[in-house]
SEMARRO-401791 format. One record per atom (N, C-alpha, C, O): residue number from 1; z, y, x; atom name. Coordinates in nm, 3 decimals. Example, Ala and Ser with C-alpha at 12.3 -4.5 7.8 and 13.67 -1.06 7.14 Angstrom:
% SEMARRO-401791
(1 (0.780 -0.569 1.319) N)
(1 (0.780 -0.450 1.230) CA)
(1 (0.780 -0.330 1.320) C)
(1 (0.846 -0.332 1.424) O)
(2 (0.708 -0.225 1.285) N)
(2 (0.714 -0.106 1.367) CA)
(2 (0.787 0.003 1.290) C)
(2 (0.804 0.114 1.341) O)
END
This chain:
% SEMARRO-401791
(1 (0.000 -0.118 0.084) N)
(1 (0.000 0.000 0.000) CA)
(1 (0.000 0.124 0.089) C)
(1 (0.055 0.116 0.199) O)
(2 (-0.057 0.240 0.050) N)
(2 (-0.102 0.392 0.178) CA)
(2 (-0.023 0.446 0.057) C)
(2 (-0.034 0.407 -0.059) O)
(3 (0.064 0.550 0.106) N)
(3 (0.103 0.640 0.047) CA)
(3 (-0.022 0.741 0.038) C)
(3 (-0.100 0.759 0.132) O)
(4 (-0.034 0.819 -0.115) N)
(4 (-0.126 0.893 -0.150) CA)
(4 (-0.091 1.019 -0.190) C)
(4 (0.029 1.041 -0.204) O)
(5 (-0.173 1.110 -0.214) N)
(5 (-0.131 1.251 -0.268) CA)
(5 (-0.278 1.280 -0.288) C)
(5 (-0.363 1.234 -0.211) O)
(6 (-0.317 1.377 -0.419) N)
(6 (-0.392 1.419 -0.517) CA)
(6 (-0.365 1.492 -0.524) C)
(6 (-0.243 1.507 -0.520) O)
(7 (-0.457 1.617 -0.542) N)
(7 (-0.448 1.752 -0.630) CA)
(7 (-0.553 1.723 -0.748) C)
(7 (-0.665 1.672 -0.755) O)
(8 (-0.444 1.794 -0.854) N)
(8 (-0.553 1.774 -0.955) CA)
(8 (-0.563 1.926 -1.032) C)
(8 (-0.464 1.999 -1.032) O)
(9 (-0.698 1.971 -1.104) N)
(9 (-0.739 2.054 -1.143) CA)
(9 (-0.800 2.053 -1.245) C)
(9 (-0.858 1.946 -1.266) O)
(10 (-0.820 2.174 -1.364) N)
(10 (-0.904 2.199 -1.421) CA)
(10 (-0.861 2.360 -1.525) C)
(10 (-0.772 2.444 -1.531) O)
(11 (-0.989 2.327 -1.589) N)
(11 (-1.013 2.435 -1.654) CA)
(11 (-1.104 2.465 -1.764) C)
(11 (-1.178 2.563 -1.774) O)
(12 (-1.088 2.367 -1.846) N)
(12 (-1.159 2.328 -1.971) CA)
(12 (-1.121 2.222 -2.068) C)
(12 (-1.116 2.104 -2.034) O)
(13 (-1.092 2.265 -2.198) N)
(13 (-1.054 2.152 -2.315) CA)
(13 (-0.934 2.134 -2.247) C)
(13 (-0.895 2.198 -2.149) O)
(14 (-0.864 2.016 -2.321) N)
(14 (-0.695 1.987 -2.277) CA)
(14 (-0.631 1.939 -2.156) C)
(14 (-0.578 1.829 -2.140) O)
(15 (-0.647 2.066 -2.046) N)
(15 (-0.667 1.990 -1.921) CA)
(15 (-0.524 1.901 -1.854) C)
(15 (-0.519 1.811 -1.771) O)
(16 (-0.392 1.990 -1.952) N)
(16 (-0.307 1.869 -1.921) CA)
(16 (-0.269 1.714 -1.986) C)
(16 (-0.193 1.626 -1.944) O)
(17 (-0.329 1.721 -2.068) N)
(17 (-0.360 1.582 -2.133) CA)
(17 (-0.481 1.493 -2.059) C)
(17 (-0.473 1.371 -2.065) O)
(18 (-0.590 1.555 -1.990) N)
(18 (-0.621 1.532 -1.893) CA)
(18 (-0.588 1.453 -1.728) C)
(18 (-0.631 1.355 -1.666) O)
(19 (-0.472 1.582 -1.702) N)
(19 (-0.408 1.498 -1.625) CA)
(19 (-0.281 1.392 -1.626) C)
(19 (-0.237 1.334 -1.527) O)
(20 (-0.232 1.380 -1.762) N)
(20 (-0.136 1.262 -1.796) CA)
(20 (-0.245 1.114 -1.805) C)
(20 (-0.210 1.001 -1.771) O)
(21 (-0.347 1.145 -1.846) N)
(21 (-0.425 1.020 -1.892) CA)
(21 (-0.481 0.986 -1.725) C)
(21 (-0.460 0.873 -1.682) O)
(22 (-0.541 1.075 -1.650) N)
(22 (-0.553 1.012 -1.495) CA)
(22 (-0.464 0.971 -1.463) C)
(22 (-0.495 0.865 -1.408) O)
(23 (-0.316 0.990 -1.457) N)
(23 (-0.172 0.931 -1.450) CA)
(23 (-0.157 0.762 -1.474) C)
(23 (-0.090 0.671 -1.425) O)
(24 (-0.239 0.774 -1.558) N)
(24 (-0.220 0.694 -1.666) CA)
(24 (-0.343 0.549 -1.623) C)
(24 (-0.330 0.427 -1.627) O)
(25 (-0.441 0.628 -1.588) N)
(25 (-0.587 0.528 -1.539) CA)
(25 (-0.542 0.508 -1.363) C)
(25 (-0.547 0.399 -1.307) O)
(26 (-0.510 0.604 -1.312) N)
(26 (-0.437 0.530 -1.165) CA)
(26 (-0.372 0.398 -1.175) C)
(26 (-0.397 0.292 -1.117) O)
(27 (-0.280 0.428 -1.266) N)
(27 (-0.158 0.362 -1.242) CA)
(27 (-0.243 0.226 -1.341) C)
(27 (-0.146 0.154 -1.365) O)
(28 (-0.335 0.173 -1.391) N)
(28 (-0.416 0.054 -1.435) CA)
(28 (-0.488 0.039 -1.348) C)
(28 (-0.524 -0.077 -1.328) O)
(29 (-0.542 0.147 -1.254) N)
(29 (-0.603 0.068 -1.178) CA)
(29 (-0.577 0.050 -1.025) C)
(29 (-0.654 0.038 -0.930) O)
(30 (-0.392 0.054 -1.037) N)
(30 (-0.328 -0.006 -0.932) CA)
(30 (-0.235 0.035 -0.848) C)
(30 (-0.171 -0.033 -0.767) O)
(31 (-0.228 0.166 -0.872) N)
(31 (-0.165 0.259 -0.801) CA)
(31 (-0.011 0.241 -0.878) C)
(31 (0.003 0.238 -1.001) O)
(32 (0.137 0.227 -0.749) N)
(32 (0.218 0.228 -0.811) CA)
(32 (0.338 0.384 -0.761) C)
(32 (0.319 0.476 -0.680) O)
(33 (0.417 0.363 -0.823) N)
(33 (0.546 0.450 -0.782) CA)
(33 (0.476 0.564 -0.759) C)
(33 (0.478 0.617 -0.647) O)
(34 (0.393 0.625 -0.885) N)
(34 (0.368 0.750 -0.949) CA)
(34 (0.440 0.889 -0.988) C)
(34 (0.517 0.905 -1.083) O)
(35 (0.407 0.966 -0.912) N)
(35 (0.525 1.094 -0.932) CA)
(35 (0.403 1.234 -0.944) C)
(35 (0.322 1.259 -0.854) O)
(36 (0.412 1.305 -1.061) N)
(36 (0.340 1.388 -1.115) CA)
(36 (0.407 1.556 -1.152) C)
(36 (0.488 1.592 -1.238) O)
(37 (0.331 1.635 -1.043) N)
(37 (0.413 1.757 -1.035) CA)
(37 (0.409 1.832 -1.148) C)
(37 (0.318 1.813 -1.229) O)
(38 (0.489 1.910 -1.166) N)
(38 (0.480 2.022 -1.263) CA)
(38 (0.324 2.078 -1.266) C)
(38 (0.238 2.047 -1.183) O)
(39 (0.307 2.158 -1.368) N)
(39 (0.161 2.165 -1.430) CA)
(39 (0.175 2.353 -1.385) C)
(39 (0.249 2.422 -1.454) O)
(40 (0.078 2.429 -1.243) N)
(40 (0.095 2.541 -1.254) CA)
(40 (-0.068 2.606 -1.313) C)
(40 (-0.174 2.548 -1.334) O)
(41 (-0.029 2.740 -1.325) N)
(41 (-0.150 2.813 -1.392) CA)
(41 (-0.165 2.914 -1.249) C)
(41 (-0.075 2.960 -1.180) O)
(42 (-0.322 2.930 -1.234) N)
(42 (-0.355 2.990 -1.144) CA)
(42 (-0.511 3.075 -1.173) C)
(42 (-0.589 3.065 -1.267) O)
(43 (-0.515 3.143 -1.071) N)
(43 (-0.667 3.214 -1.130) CA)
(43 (-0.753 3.163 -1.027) C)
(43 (-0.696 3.136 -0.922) O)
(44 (-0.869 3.144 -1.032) N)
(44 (-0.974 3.093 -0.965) CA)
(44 (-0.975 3.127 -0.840) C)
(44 (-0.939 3.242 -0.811) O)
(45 (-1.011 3.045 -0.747) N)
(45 (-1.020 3.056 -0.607) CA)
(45 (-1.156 3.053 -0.539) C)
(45 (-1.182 2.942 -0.491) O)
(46 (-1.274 3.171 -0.517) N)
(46 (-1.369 3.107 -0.535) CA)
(46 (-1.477 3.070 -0.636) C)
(46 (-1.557 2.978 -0.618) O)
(47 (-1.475 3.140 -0.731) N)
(47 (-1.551 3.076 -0.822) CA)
(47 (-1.605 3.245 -0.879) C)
(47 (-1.557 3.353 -0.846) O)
(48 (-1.734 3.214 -0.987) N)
(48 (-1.793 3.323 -1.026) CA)
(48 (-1.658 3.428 -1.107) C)
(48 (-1.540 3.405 -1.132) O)
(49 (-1.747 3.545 -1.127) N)
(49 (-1.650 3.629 -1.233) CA)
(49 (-1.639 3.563 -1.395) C)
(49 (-1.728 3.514 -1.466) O)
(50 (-1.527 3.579 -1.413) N)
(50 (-1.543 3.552 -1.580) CA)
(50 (-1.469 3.379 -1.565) C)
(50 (-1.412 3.312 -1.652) O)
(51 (-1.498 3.348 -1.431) N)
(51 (-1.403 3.201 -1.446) CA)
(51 (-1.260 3.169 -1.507) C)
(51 (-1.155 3.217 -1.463) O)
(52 (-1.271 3.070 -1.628) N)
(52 (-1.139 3.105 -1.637) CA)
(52 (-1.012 3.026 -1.576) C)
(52 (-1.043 2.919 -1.523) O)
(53 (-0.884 3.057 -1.573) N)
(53 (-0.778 3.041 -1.515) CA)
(53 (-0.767 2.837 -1.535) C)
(53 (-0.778 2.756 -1.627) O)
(54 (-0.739 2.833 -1.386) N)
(54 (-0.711 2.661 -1.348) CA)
(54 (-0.560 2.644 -1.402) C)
(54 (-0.475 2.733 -1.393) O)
(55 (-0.538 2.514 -1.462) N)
(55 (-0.395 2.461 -1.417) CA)
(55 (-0.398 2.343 -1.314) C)
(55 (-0.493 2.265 -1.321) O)
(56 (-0.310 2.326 -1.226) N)
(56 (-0.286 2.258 -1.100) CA)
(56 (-0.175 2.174 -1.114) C)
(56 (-0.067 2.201 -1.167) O)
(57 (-0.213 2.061 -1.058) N)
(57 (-0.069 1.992 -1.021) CA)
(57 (-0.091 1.889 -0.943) C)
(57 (-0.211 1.866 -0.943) O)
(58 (-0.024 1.805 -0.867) N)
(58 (-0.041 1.699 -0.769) CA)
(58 (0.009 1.565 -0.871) C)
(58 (0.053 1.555 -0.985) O)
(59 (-0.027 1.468 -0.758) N)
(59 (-0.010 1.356 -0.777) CA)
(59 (0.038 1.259 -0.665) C)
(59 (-0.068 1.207 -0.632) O)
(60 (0.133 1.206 -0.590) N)
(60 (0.143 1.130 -0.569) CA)
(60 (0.188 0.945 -0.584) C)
(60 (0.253 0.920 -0.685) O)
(61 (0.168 0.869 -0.526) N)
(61 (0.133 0.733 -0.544) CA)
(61 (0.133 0.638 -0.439) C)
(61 (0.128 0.667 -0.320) O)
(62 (0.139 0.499 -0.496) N)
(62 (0.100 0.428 -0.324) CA)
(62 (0.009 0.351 -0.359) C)
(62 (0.045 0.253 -0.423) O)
(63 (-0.094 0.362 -0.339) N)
(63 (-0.267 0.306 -0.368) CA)
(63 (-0.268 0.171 -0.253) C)
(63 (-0.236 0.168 -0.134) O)
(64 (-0.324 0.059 -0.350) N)
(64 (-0.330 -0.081 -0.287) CA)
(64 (-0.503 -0.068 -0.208) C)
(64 (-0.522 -0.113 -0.095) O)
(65 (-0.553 -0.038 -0.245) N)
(65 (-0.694 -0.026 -0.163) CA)
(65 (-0.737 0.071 -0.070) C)
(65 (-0.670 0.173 -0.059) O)
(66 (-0.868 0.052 0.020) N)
(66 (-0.936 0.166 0.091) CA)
(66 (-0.925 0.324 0.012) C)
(66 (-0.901 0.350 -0.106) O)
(67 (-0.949 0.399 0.108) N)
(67 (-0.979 0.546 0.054) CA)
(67 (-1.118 0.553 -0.055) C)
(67 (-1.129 0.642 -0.140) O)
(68 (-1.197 0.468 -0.040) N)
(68 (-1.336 0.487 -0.061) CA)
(68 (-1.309 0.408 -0.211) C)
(68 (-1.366 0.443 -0.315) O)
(69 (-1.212 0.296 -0.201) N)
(69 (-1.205 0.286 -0.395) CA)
(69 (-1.140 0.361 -0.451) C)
(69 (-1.166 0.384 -0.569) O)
(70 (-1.036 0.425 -0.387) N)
(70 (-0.972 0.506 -0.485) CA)
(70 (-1.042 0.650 -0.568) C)
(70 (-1.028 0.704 -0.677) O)
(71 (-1.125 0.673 -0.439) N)
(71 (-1.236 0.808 -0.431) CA)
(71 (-1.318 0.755 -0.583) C)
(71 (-1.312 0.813 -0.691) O)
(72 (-1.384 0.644 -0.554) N)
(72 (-1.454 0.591 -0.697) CA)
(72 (-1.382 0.601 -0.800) C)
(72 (-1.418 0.691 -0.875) O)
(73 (-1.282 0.535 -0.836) N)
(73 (-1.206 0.570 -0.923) CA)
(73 (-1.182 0.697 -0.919) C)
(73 (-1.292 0.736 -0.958) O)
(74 (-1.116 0.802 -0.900) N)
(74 (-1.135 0.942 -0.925) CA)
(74 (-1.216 0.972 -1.003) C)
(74 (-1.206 1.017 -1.117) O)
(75 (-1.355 0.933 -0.900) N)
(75 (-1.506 0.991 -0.989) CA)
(75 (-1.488 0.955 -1.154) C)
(75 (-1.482 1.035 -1.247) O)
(76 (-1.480 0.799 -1.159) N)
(76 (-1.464 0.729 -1.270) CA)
(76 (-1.349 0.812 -1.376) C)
(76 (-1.366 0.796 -1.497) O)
(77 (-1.247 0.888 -1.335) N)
(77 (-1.159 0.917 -1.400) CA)
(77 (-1.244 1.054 -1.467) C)
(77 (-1.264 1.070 -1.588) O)
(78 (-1.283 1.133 -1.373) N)
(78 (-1.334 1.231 -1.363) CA)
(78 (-1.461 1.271 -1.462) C)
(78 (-1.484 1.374 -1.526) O)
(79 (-1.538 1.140 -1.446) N)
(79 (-1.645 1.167 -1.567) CA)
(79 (-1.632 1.129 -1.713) C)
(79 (-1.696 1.166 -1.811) O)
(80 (-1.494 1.011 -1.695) N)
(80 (-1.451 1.008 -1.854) CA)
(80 (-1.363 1.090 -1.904) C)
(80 (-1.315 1.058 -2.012) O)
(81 (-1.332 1.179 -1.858) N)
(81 (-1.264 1.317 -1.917) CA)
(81 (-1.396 1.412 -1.942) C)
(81 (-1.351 1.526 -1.934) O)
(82 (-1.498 1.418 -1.961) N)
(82 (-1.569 1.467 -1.985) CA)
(82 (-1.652 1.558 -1.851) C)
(82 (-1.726 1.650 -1.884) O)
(83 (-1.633 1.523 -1.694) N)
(83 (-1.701 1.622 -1.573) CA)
(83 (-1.800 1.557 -1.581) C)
(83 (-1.797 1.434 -1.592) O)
(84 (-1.963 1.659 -1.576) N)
(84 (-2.056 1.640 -1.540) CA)
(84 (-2.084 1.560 -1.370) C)
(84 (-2.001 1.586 -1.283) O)
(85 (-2.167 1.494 -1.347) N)
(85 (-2.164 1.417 -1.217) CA)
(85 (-2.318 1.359 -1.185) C)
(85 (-2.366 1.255 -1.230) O)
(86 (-2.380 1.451 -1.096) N)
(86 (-2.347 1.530 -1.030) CA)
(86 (-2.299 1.689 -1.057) C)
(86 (-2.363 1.743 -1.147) O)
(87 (-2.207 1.765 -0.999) N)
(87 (-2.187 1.913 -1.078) CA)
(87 (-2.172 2.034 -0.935) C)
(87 (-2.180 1.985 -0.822) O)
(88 (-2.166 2.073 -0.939) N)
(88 (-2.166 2.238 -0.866) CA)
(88 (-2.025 2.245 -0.817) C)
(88 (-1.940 2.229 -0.905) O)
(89 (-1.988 2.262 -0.710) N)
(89 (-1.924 2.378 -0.636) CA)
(89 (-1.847 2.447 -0.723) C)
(89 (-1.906 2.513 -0.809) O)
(90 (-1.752 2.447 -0.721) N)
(90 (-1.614 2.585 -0.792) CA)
(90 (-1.686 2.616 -0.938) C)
(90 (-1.722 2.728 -0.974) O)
(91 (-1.696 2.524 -0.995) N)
(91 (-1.767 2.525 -1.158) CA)
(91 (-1.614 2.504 -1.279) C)
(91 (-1.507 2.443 -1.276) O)
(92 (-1.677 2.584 -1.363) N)
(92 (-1.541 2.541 -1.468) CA)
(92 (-1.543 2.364 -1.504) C)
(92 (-1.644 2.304 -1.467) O)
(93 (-1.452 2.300 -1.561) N)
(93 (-1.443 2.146 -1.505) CA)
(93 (-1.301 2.142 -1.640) C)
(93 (-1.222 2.228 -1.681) O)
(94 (-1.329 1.976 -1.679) N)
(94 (-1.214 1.934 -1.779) CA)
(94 (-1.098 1.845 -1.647) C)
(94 (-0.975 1.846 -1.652) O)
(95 (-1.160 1.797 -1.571) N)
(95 (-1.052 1.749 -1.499) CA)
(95 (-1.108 1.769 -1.332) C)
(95 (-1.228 1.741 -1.329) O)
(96 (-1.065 1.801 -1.219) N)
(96 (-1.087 1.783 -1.079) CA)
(96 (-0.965 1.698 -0.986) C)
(96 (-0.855 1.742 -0.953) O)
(97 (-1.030 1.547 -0.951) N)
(97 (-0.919 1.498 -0.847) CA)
(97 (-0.954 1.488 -0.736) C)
(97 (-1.055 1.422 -0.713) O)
(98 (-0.872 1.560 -0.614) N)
(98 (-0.931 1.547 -0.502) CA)
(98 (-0.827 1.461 -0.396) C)
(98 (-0.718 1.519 -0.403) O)
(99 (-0.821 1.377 -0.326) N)
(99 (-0.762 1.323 -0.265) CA)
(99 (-0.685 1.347 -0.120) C)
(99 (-0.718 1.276 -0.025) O)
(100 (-0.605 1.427 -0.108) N)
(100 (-0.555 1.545 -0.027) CA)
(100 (-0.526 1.455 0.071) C)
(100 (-0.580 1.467 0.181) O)
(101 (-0.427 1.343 0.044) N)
(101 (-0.370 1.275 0.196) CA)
(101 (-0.367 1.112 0.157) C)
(101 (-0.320 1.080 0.048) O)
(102 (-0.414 1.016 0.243) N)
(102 (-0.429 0.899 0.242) CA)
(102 (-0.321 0.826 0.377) C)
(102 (-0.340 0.813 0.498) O)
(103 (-0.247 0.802 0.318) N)
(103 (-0.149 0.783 0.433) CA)
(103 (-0.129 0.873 0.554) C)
(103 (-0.083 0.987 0.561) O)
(104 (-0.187 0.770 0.672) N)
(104 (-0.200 0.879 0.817) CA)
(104 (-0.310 0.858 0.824) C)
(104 (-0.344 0.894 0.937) O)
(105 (-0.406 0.815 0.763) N)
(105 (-0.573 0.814 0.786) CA)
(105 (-0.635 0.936 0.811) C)
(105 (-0.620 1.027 0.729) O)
(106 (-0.682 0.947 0.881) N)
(106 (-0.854 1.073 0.938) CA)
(106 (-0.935 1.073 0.890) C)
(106 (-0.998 1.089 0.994) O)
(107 (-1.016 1.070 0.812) N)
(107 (-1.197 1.000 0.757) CA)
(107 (-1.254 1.129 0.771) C)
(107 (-1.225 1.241 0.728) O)
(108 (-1.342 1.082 0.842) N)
(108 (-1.488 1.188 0.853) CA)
(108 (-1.567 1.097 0.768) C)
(108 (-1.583 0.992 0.831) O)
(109 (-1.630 1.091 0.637) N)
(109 (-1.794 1.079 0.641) CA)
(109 (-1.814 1.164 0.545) C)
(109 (-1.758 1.259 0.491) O)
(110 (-1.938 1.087 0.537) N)
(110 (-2.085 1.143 0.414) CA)
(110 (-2.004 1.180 0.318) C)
(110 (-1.995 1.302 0.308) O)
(111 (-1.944 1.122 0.247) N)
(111 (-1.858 1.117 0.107) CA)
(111 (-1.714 1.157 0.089) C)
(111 (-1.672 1.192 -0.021) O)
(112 (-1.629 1.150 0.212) N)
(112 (-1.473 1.209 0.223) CA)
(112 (-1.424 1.235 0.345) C)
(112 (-1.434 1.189 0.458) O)
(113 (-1.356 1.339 0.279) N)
(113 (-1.285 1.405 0.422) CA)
(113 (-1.164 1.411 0.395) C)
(113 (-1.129 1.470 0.293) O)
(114 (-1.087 1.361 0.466) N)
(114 (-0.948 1.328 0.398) CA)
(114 (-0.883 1.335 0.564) C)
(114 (-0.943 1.276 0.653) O)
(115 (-0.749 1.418 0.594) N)
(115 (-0.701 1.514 0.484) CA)
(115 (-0.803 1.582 0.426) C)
(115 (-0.915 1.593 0.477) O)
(116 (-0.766 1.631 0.316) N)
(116 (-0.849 1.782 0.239) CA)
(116 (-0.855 1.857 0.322) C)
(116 (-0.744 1.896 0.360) O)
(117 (-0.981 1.919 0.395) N)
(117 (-0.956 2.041 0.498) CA)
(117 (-0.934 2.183 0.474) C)
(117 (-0.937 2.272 0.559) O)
(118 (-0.906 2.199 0.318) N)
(118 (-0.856 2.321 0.296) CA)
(118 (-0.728 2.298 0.231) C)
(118 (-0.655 2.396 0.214) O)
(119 (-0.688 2.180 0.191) N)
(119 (-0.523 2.212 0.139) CA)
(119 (-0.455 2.287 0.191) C)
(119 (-0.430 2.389 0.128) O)
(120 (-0.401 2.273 0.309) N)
(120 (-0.319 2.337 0.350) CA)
(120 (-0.303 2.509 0.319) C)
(120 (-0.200 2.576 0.318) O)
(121 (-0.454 2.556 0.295) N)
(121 (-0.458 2.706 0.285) CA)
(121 (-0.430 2.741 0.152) C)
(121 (-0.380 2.851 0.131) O)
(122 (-0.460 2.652 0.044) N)
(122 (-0.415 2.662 -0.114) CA)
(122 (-0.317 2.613 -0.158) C)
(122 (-0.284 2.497 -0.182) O)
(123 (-0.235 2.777 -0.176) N)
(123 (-0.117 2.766 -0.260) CA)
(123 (-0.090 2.676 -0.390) C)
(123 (0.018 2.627 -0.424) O)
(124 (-0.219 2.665 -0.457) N)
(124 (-0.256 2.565 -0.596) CA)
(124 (-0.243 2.433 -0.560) C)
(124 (-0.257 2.356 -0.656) O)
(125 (-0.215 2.368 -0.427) N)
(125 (-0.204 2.211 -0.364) CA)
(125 (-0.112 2.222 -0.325) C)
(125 (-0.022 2.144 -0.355) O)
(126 (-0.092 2.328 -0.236) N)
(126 (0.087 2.263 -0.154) CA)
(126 (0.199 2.291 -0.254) C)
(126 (0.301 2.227 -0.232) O)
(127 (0.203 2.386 -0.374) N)
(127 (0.303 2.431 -0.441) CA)
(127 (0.328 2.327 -0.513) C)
(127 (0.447 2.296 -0.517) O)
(128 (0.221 2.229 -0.599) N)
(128 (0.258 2.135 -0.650) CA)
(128 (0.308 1.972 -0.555) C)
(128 (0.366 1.870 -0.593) O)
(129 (0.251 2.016 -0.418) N)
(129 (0.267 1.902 -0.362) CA)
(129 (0.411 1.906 -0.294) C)
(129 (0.474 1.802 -0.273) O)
(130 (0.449 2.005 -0.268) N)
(130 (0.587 1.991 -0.190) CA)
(130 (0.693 1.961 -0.314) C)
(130 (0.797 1.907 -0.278) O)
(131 (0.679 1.989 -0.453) N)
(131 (0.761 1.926 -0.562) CA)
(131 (0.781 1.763 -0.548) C)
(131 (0.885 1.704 -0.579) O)
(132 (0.688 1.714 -0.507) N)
(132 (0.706 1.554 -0.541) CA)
(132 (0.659 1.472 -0.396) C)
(132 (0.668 1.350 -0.380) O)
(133 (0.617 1.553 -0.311) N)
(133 (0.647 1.541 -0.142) CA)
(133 (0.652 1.589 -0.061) C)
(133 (0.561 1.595 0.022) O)
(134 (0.750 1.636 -0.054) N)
(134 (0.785 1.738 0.089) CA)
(134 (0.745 1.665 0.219) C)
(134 (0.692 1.719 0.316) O)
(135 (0.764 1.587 0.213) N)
(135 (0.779 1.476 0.399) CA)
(135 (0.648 1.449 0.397) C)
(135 (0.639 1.397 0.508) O)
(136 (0.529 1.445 0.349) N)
(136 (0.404 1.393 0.364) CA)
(136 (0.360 1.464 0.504) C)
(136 (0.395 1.582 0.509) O)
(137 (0.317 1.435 0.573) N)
(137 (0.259 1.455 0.670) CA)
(137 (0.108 1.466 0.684) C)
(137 (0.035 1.366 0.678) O)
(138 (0.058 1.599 0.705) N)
(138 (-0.076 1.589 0.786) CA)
(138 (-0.135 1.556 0.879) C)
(138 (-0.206 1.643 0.932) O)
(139 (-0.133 1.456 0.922) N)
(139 (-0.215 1.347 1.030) CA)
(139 (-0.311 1.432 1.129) C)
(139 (-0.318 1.404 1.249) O)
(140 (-0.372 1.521 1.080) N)
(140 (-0.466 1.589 1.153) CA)
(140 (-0.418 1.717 1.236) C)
(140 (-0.484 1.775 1.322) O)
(141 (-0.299 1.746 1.196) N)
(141 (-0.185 1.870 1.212) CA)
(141 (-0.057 1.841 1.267) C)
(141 (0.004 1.911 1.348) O)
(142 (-0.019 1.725 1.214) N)
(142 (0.116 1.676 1.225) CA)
(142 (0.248 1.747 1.174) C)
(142 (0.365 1.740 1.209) O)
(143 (0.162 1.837 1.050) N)
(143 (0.293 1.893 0.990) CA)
(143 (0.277 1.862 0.853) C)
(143 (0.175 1.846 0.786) O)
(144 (0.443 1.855 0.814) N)
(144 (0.472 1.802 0.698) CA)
(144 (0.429 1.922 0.564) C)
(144 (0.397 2.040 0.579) O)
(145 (0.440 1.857 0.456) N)
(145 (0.382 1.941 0.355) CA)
(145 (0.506 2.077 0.314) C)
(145 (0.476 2.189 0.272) O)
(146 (0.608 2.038 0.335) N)
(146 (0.747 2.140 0.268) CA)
(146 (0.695 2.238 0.450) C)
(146 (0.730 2.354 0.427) O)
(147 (0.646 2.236 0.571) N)
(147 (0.687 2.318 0.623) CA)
(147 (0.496 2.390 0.585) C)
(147 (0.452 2.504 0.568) O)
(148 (0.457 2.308 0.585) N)
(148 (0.324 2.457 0.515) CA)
(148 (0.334 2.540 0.427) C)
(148 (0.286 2.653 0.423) O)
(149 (0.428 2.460 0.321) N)
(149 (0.461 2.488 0.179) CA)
(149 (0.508 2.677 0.241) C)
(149 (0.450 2.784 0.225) O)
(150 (0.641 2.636 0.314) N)
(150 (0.682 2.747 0.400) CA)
(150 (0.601 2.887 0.447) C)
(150 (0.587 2.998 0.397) O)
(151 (0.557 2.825 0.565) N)
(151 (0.442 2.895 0.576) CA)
(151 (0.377 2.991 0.524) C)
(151 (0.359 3.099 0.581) O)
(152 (0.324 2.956 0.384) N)
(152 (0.257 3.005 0.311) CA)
(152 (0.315 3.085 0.234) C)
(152 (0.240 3.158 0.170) O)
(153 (0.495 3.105 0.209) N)
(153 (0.537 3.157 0.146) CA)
(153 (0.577 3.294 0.261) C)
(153 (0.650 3.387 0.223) O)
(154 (0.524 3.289 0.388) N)
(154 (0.534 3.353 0.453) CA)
(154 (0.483 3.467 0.448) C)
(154 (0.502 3.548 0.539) O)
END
């Protein structure tokens, strides 16, 4: 089992019912000892004018498979909440899961980059992520999530 962490997003139709039901499809399709952060509201990061306001929250878990099934599943979660696939860049969205930290794994490819190479700079990932894991560690950094969390409140 890899300890996991998720950010999840959106900004369309019931996006926290959204993210209870990915909660919900993880944890069937394997993922155990599930812990789901508070739900924050944020304004777009990135995205056109007129975008409207994201809610955010993390996810962590301990995922029995590779990075690359869980990534599928995501997708899978992702398009039965209603996300277009393929879709655009910083687009309004009913659900977004991105897979922030995979244990101590590195992955460079075609398809994932894990860590997330911008978590650390978004307040909308670490705020929910230091709620339900502070000690996670960035592998690529070697710092834990509560001292970025920090950081940032700097």
């Amino acid at each position: 089992m890899i300890k996991t962490a998720l950010a999840l997003g959106g900004n369309l139709g019931d996006v926290a019912g959204a993210f209870r039901t990915a909660a919900q499809k993880l944890e069937a399709a394997g993922m155990i000892n599930i812990k789901l952060s508070s739900f924050y509201r944020t304004s777009p990061v990135d995205c056109v004018p007129g975008t409207p306001d994201f809610l955010n929250a993390a996810l962590a878990g301990d995922w029995p498979g590779s990075a690359e099934e869980l990534f599928a599943v995501c997708q899978k979660i992702e398009c039965e909440s209603g996300r277009a696939a393929p879709h655009g860049i910083n687009t309004p969205r009913t659900l977004d899961l991105d897979i922030i930290l995979f244990g101590d794994r590195i992955i460079n490819s075609d398809t994932l980059r894990i860590p997330h190479p911008r978590a650390p700079q978004r307040f909308f990932v670490i705020a929910p992520l230091v709620e339900i894991a502070p000690e996670m560690i960035f592998p690529d950094t070697g710092r834990k999530v509560s001292d970025i969390f920090k950081s940032l409140m700097e």
